[in-house]
VMD Tcl script that draws the C-alpha trace (Angstrom):
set ca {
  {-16.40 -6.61 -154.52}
  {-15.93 -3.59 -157.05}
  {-14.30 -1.11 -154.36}
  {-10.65 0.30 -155.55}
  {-7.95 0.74 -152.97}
  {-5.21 2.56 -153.00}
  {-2.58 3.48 -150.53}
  {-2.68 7.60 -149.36}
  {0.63 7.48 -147.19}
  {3.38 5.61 -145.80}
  {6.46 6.26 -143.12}
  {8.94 4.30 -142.04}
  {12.06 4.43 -140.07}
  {15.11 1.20 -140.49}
  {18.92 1.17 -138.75}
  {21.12 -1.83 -137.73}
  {19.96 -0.58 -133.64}
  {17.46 1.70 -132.68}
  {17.20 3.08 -129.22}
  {13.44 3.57 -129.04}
  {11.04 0.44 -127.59}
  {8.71 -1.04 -130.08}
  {5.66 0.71 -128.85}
  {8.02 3.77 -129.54}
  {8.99 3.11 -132.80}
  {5.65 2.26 -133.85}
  {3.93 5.48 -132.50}
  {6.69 7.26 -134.43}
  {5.93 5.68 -137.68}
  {1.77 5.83 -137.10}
  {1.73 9.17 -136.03}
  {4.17 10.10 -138.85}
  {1.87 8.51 -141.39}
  {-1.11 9.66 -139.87}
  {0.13 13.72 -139.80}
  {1.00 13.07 -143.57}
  {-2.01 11.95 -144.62}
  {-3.94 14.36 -142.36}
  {-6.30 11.73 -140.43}
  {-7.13 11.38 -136.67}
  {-7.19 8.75 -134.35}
  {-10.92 8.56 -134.72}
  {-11.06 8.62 -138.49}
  {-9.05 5.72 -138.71}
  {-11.32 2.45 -139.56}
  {-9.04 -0.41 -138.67}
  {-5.29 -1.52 -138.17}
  {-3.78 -4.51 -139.07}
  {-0.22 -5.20 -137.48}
  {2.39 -7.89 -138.22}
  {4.28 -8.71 -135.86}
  {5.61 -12.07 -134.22}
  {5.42 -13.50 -130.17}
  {9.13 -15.12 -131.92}
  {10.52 -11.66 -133.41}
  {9.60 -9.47 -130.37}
  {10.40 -12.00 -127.58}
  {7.69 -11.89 -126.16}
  {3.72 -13.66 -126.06}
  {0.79 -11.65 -127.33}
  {3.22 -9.46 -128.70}
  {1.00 -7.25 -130.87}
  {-1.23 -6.35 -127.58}
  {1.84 -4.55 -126.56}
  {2.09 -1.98 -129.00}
  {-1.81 -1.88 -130.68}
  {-2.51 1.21 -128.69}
  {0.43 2.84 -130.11}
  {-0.33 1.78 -133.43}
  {-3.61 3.98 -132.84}
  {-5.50 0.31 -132.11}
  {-7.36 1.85 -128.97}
  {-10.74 0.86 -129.00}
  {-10.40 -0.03 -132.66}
  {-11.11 -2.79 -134.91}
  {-7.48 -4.70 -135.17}
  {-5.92 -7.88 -136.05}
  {-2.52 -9.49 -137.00}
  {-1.07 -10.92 -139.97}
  {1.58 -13.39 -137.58}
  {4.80 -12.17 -139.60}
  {4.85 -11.51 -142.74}
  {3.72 -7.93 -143.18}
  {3.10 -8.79 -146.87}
  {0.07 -10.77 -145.96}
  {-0.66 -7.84 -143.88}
  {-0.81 -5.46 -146.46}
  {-2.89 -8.23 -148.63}
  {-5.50 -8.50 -145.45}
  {-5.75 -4.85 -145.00}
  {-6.75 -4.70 -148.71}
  {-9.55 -7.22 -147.99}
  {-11.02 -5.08 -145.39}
  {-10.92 -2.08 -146.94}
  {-12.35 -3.71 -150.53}
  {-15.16 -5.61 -148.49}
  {-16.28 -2.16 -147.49}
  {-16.77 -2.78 -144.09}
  {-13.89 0.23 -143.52}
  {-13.10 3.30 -145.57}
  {-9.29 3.34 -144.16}
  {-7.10 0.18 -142.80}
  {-3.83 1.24 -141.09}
  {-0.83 -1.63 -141.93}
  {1.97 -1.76 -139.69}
  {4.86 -4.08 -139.53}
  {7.81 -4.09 -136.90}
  {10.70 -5.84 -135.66}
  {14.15 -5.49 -133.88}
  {16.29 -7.94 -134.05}
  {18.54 -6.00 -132.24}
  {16.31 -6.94 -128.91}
  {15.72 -10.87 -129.66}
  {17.84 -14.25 -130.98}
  {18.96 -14.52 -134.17}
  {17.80 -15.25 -137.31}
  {18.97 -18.83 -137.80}
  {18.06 -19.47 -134.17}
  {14.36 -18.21 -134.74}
  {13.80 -19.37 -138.22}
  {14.98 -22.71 -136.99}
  {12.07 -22.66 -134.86}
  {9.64 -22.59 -137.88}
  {10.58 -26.12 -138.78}
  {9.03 -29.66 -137.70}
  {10.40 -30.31 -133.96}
  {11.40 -34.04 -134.43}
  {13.32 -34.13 -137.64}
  {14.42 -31.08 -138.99}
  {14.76 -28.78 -135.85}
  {17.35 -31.26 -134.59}
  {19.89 -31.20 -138.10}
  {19.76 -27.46 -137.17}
  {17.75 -26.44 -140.75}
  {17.06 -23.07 -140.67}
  {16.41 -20.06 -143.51}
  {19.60 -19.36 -143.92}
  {20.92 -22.90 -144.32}
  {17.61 -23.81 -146.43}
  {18.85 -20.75 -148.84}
  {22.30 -22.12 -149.03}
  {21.02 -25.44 -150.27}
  {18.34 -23.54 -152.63}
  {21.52 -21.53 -154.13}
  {23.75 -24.80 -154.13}
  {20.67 -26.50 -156.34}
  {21.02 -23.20 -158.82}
  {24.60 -23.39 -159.55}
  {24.14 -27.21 -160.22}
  {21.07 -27.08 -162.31}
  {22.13 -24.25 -164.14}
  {25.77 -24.40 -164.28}
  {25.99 -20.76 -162.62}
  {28.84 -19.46 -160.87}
  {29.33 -18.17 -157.06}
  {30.01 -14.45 -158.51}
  {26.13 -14.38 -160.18}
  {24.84 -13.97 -155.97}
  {27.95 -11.35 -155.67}
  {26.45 -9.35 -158.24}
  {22.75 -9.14 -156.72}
  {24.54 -7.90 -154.05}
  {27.12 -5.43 -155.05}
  {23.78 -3.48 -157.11}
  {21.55 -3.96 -154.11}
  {24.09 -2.53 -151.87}
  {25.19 0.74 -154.12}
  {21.45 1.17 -154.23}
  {21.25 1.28 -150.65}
  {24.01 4.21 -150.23}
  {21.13 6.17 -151.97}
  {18.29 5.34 -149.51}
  {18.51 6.95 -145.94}
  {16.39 4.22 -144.00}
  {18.87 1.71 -145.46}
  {21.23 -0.47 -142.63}
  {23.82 -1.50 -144.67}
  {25.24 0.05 -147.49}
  {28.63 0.02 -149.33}
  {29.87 0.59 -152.80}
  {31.70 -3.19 -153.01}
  {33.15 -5.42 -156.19}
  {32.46 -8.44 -156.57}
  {36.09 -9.35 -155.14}
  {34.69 -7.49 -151.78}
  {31.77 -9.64 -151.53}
  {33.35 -13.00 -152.15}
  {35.94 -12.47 -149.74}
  {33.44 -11.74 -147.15}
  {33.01 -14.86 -144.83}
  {31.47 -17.89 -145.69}
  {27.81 -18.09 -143.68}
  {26.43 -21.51 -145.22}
  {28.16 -22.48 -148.77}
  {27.70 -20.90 -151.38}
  {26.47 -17.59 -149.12}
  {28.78 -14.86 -147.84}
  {28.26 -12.76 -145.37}
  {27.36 -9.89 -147.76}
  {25.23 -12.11 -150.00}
  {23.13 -12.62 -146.94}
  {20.34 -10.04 -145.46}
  {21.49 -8.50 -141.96}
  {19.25 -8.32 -138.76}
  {18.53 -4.70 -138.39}
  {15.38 -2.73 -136.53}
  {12.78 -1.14 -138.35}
  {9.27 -0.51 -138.33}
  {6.57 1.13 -141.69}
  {3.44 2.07 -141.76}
  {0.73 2.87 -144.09}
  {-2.66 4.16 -144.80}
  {-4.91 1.84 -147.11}
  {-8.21 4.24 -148.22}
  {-11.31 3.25 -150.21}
  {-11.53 4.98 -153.86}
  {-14.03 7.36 -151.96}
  {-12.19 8.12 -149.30}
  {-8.73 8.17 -151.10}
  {-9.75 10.94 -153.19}
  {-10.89 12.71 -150.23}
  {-7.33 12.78 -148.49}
  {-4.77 13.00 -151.22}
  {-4.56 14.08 -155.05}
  {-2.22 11.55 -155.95}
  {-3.71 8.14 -154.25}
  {-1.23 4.98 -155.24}
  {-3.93 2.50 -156.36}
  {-3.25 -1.39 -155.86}
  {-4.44 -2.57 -158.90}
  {-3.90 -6.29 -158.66}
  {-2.57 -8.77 -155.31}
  {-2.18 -12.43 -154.90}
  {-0.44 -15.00 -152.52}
  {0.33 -18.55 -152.87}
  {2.47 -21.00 -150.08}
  {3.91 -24.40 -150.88}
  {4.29 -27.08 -148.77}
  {5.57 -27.06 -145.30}
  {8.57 -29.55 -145.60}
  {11.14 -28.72 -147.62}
  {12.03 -31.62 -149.40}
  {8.70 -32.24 -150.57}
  {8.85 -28.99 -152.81}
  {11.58 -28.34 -155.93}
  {13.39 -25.25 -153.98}
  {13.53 -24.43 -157.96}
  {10.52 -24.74 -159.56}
  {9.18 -20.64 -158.11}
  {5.01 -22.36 -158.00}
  {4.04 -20.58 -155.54}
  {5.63 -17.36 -156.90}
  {4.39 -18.02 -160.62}
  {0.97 -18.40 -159.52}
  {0.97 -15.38 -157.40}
  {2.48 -13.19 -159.86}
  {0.28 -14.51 -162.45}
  {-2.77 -14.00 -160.62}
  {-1.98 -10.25 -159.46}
  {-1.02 -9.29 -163.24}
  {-4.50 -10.95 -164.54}
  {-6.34 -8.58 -161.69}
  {-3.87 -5.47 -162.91}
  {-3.65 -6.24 -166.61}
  {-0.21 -6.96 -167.21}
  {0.77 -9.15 -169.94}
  {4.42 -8.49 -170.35}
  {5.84 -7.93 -167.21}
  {9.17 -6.93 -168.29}
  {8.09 -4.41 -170.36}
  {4.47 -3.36 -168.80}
  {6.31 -2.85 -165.12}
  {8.53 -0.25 -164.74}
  {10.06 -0.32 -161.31}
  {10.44 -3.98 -158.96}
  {10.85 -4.28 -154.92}
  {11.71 -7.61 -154.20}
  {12.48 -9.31 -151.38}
  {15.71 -11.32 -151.39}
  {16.72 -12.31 -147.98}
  {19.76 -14.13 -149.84}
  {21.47 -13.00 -153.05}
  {21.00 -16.16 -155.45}
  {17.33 -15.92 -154.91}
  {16.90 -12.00 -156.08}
  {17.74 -14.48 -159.61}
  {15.64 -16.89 -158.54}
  {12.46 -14.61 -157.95}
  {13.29 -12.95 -161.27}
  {12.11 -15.96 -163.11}
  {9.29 -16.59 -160.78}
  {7.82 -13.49 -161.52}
  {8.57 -13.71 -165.42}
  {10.97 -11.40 -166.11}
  {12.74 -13.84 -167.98}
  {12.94 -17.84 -168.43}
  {14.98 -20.36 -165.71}
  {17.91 -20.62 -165.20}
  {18.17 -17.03 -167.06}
  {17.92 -14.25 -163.92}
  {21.91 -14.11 -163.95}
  {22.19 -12.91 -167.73}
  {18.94 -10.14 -166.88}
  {21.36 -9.27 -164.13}
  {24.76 -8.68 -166.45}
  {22.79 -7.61 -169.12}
  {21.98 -4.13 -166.42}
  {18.60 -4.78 -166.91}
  {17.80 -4.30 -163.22}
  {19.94 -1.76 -162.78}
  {19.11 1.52 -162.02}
  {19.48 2.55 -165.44}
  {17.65 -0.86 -166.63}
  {14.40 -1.69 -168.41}
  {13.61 -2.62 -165.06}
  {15.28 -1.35 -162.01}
  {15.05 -4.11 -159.09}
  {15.28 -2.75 -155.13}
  {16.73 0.92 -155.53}
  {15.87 0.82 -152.02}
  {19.00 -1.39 -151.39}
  {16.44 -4.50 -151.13}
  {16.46 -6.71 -147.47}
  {20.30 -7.60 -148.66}
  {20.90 -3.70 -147.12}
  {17.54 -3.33 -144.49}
  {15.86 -6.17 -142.68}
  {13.43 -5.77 -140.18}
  {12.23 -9.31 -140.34}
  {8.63 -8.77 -139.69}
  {8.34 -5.15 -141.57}
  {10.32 -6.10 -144.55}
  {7.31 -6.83 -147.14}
  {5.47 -3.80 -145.97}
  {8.56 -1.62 -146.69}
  {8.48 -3.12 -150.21}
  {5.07 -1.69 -150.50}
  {6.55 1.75 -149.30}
  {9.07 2.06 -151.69}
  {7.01 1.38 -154.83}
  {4.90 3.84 -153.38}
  {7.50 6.44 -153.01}
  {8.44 5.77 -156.95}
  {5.33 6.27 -158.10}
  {4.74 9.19 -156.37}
  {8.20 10.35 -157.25}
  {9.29 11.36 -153.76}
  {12.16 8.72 -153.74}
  {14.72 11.21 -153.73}
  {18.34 9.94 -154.74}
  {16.96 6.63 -155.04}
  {13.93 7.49 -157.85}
  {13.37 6.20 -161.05}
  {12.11 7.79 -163.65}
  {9.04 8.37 -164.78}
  {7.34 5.61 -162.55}
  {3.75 4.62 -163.66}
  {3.81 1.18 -162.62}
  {5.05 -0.83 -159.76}
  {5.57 -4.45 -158.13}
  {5.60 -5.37 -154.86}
  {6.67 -8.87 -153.59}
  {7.18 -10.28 -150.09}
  {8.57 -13.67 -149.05}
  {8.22 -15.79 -145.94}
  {9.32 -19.12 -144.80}
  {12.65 -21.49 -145.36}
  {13.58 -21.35 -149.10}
  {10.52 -19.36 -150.46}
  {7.34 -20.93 -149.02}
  {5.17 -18.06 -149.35}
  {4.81 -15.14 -151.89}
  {2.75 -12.42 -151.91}
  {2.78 -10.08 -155.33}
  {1.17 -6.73 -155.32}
  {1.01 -4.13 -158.46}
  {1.04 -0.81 -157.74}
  {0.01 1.62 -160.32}
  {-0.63 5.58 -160.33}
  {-4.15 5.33 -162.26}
  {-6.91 2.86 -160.66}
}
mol new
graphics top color blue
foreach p $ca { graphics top sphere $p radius 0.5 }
foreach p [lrange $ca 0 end-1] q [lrange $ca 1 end] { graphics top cylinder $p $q radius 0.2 }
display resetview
């Protein structure tokens, strides 16, 4: 497969509770995307959704908004969750050449179903683990307990992810939560599972982005300035937790590694110059840092103080505010994809970096970092 790919438009639309059903929300952000980008119903070749029977309470649950994705009479599919994988499958269909465009859609409220200990808890084994109650957020307090330990780091290290992820977010108007906080605000926010607080933690808010995936061909045809994805990978890791080093980032290393082979980066530090990540929980924003190779482990905390990943930074991480400000559980890797986008096309407003050539995308599912998915994003093919 020698077809190039690159993404021609994107909307979305995030807030802690949003009035509109799903099948409204998601014609609001297809039809958005679709105007932008100037295609019709007809044109488009296929949609993938991610959605989740779980996250939408309800069975089937991406039959009941497909037609208002634009999925009438199309060729359509779901990616069960993690819109990540979603925008990896719509890149297969489009490179395979068996469509010129691929809508990707992910959507969730949380406002509408349980909550996200009770569902993730779900994910887990139903004799053993269900019953001790392990769930994401308690499997990310024991990850982040196993970081201080190992690498003698303190509480304040997660406080810091989030006081820059949430000034960030004060800058981005699809962001949920948002605050200029010290690191005094955040640790005297209420304990949620030890070490987490309640601001190192992501909150449950509704949201739903799209966007258009277009073959080199067709890209050129719709936009001067297609966003090319120049290299993806995803890896998962073993189901039960203990049987993996909540630590060791394989997975993540071999994902990232593979995607920067495909786009040609060598140094990613240096080569990349804007990151979305997606930390659910504060500690593992560090954690993900040295998965992706930004700097050795046991090191993300000194990147961190050092203001690398600041704004200002050698390599700004989430100026979107990150999932620690927005978390539409099944739209949050697909957002990631949008903002890079928005960077390198310089329409970030507030939020924008400067001079963006280059861009990574990463997505994570499952209790304590099961799966990744990297993408690169680049502005020349």
């Amino acid at each position: 497969m020698s077809e190039k790919v690159a993404i021609v438009g994107v909307a979305q639309k995030c807030g802690e509770s949003i009035t509109d059903s799903v099948r409204g929300l998601s014609f609001e952000v297809t039809k958005t995307v679709m105007d932008k980008v100037g295609i019709t119903q007809d044109e488009l070749g296929t949609i993938v959704a991610s959605s989740s029977d779980y996250w939408q309470g309800m069975g089937c649950s991406n039959v009941f908004h497909y037609d208002a994705a634009a999925g009438y009479l199309k060729d359509s599919t779901k990616a069960e969750e993690d819109s990540g994988l979603a925008l990896a499958y719509g890149y297969m269909r489009v490179r395979s050449k068996h469509f010129d465009t691929c809508l990707v859609i992910g959507i969730t409220k949380c406002s509408e179903v349980s909550s996200i200990p009770t569902l993730t808890n779900i994910y887990n084994e139903p004799f053993y683990q269900r019953p001790v109650a392990l769930e994401e957020v308690s499997a990310a307090a024991l990850q982040a307990s196993q970081y201080m330990n190992r690498y003698h780091v303190d509480e304040q290290q997660g406080a810091r992810v989030a006081v820059k992820n949430l000034r960030n977010a004060l800058f981005n108007p699809h962001a949920h939560r948002k605050m200029r906080a010290t690191v005094e605000d955040i640790m005297e926010s209420p304990i949620t599972a030890y070490p987490l607080r309640e601001l190192m933690c992501c909150p449950a808010s509704d949201g739903a982005c799209a966007l258009i995936l277009a073959s080199e061909k067709k890209a050129r045809e719709l936009t001067d300035d297609p966003i090319w994805i120049t290299g993806i990978n995803w890896r998962v890791e073993p189901y039960f937790l203990g049987d993996r080093d909540l630590l060791e980032n394989k997975a993540l290393r071999i994902a990232s590694q593979k995607a920067y082979e495909m786009a040609g980066i060598r140094k990613p530090l240096k080569d990349l110059d804007v990151a979305e990540i997606c930390e659910p929980y504060a500690f593992q924003e560090l954690l993900w840092y040295e998965g992706l190779g930004f700097c050795g482990k046991g090191e993300g905390g000194k990147l961190l103080n050092d203001g690398v990943t600041e704004m200002s930074g050698e390599l700004p991480v989430n100026p979107s505010g990150g999932v620690l400000s927005t978390n539409p559980f099944c739209a949050r890797g697909v957002i990631r994809a949008a903002e890079a986008a928005l960077q390198l096309w310089g329409k970030a407003g507030e939020r924008q970096v400067a001079d963006a050539e280059k861009a990574l995308v990463h997505s994570v599912h499952g209790l304590g970092g099961q799966l990744h998915t990297v993408a690169i994003l680049s502005r020349t093919p």
